[in-house]
C-alpha distance (Angstrom), angle and dihedral (degrees) to the residues before:
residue distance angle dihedral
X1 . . .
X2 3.57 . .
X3 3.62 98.5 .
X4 3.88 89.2 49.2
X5 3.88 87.8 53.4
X6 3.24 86.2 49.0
X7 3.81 102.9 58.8
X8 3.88 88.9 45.2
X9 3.99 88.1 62.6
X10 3.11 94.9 59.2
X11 3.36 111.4 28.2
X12 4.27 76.7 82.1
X13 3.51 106.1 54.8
X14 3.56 131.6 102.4
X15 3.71 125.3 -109.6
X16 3.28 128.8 -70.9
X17 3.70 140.5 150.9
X18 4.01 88.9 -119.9
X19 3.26 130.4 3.8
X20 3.85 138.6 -176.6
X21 3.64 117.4 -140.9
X22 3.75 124.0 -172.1
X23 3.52 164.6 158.9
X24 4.12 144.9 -177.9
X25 3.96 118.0 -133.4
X26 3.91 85.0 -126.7
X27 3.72 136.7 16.2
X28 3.27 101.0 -164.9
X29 4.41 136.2 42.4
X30 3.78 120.2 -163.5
X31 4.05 108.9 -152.0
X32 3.90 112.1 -142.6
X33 3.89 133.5 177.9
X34 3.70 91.0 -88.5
X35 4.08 95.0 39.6
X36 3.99 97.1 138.5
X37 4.03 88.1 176.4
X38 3.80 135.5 -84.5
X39 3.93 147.5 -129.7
X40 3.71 128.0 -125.8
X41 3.48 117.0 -153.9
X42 4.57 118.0 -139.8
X43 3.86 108.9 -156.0
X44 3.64 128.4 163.0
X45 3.40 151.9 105.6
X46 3.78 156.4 -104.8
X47 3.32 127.7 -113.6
X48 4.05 121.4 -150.8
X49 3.85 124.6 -172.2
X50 4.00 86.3 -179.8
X51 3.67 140.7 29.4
X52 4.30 112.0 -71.8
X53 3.07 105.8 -106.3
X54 4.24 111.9 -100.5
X55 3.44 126.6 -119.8
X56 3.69 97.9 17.9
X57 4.02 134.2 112.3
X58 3.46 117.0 -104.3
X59 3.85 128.9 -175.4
X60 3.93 144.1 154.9
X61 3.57 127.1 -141.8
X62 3.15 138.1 -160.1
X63 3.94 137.3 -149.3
X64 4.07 136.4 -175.2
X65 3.53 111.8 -173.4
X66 4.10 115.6 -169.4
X67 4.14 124.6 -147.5
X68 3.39 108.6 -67.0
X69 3.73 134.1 -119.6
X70 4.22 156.6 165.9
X71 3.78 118.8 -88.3
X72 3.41 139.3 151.7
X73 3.74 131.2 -129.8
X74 4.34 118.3 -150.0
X75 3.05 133.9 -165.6
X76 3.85 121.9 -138.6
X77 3.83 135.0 -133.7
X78 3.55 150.2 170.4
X79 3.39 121.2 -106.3
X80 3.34 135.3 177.9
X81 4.64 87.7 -32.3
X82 3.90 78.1 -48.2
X83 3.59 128.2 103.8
X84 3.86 113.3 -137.3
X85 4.09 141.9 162.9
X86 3.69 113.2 -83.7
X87 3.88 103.8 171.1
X88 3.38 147.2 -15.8
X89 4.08 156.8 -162.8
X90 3.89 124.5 -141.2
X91 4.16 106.0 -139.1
X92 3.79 106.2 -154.2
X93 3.75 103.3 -156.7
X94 3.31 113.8 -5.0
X95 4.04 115.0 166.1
X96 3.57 120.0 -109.1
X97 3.25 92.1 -141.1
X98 4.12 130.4 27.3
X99 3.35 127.1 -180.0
X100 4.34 123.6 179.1
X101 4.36 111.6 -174.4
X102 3.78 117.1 -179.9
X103 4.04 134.9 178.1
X104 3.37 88.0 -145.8
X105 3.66 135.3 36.8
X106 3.97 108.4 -86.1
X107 3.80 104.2 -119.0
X108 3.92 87.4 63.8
X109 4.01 91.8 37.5
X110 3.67 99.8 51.5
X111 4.00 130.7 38.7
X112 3.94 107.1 -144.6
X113 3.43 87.6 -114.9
X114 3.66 102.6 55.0
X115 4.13 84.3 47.8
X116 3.61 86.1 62.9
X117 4.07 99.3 46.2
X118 4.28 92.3 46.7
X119 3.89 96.1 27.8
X120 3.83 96.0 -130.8
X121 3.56 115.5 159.2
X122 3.54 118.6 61.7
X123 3.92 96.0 -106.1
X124 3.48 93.1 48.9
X125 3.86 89.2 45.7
X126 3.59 96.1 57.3
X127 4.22 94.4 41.7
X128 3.62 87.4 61.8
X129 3.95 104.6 136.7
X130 3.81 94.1 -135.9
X131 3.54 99.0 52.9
X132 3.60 115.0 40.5
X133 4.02 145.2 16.4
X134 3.66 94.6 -133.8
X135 3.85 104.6 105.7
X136 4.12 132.6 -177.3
X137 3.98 85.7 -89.3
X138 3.59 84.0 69.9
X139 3.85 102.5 61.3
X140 4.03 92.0 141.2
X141 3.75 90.7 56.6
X142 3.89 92.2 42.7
X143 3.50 96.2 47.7
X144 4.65 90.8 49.6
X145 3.45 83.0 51.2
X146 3.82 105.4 58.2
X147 3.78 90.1 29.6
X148 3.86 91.9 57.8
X149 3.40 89.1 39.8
X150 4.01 91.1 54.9
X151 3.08 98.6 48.0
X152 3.68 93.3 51.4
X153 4.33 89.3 57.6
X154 3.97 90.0 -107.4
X155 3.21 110.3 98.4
X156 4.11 122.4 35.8
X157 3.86 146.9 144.7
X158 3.75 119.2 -139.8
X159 3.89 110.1 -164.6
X160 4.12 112.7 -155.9
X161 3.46 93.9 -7.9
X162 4.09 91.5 118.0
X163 3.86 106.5 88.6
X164 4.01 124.6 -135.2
X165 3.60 121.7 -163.1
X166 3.71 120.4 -174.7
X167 3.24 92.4 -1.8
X168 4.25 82.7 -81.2
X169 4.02 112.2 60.6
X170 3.76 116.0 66.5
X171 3.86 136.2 163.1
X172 3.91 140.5 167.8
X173 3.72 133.1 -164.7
X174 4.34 98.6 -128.9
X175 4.37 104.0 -159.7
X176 3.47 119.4 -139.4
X177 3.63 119.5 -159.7
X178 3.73 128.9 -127.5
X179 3.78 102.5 -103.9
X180 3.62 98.6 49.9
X181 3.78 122.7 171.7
X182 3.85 118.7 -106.9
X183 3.93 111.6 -110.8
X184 3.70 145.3 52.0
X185 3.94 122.1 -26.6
X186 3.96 109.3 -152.2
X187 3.80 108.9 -144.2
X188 4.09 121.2 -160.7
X189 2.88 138.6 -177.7
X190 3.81 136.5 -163.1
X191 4.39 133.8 -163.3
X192 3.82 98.3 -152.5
X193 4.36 126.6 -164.7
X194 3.73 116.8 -175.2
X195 3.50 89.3 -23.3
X196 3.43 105.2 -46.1
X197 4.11 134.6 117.9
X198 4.12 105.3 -116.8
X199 4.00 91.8 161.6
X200 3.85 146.5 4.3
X201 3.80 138.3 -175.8
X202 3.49 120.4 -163.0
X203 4.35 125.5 -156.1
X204 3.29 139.4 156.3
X205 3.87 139.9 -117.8
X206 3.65 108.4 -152.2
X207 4.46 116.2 -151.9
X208 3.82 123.5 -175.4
X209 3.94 135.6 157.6
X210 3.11 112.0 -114.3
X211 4.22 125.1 177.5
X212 3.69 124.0 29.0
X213 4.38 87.1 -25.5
X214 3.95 87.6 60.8
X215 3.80 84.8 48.4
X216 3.70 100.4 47.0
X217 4.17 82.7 44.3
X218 4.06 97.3 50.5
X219 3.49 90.4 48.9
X220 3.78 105.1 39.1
X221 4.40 84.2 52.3
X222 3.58 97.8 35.9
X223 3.93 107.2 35.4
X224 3.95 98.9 21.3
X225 4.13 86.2 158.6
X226 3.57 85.2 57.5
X227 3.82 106.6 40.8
X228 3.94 86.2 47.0
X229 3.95 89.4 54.8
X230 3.94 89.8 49.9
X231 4.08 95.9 44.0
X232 4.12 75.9 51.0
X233 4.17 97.8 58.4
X234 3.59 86.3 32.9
X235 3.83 98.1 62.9
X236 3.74 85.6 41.4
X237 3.61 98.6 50.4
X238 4.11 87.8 47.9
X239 3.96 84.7 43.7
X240 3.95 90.8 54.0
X241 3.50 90.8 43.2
X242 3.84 101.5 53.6
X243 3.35 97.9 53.1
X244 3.96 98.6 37.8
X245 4.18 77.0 57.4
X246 3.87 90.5 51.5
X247 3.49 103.4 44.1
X248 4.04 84.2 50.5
X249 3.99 91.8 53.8
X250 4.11 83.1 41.8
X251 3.78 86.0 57.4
């Protein structure tokens, strides 16, 4: 079915030497109470009005790029038997969530140079100069960040794990994690030779709360007053009814 879908696309599209076609199997995620994660799979294809050229490297990557926003990276010390902030960098705009797939392993898939014009790997990504104060002097800040942000599920790189059949079809299963930010995930994706961007496509993955969690979100970022006043009688009203519930087990 997919393959068929895939000949239709690009059966309509105007010449070009190379071409990516593609497509997600959903466009948009709803998050729920019991929203555990989810996995997005990238297929497509790559259309060829000539012989590929022989004896050359070809690869396709892929990138998910989460809403954006401002945090701040510290650094840690010891002070005094205590551990306290010593410094710090401001990142303006740094995804919540970044994601880099590749059929090949990225030092053969991507020149330097090329990382630095599309902003690919997850370094480069976050050194962009519109985005963010965090520069290449900072390496020790750049490097907490996406290791925190690893470790957490949010950020990752996933060498050869986009298949290529026929030198044409390819597809990769992209992981979301479980507490995924609210917005629009930009998709791209990139047709690579010796190291160097011939194509991209560019989609979107669309993720919004919906139920009780879009209810609890609305309210907590449009009536903060409100939602702090309810999180309030809540905590008393749980208070209250613990301890009614262990002085009746007492009794």
């Amino acid at each position: 079915m997919i393959r068929l879908l895939l000949i239709l696309l690009v059966a309509g599209l105007p010449l070009r030497a190379e071409e990516i076609v593609a497509d997600l199997s959903q466009d948009r995620i709803s998050i729920s109470t019991n929203f555990d994660g989810s996995e997005i799979l990238v297929f497509g294809a790559i259309k060829r009005n000539a012989p590929q050229p022989v004896g050359t490297d070809m690869a396709v990557i892929i990138t998910v790029t989460g809403p954006r926003e401002d945090i701040t990276v510290r650094r840690k010390a010891r002070r005094f038997g205590i551990w306290v902030n010593t410094d710090s960098r401001e990142v303006n705009g740094a995804p919540s969530f970044y994601s880099v797939s590749s059929s090949i392993p990225l030092s053969r898939a991507l020149t330097p140079a090329e990382d630095d014009r599309w902003r690919i790997t997850t370094a480069s990504a976050l050194t962009a100069p519109d985005m963010t104060t965090m520069t290449d002097n900072d390496p020790e800040f750049l490097e907490a960040l996406i290791r925190v942000n690893t470790a957490a599920g949010t950020y990752g790189t996933a060498e050869e794990s986009v298949q290529v059949r026929d030198s044409t079809l390819f597809s990769a299963d992209i992981a979301l994690p479980a507490d995924l930010t609210e917005g629009n995930y930009n998709t791209r994706i990139f047709l690579t030779r010796n190291g160097e961007v011939v194509d991209s496509y560019a989609t979107s993955i669309y993720v919004q709360k919906v139920g009780l969690e879009r209810w609890i979100y609305a309210l907590a970022n449009e009536q903060p007053i409100l939602y702090g006043l309810l999180s309030l009688f809540i905590a008393i009203v749980a208070g209250w009814g613990a301890s009614a519930v262990f002085r009746l087990f007492k009794n």
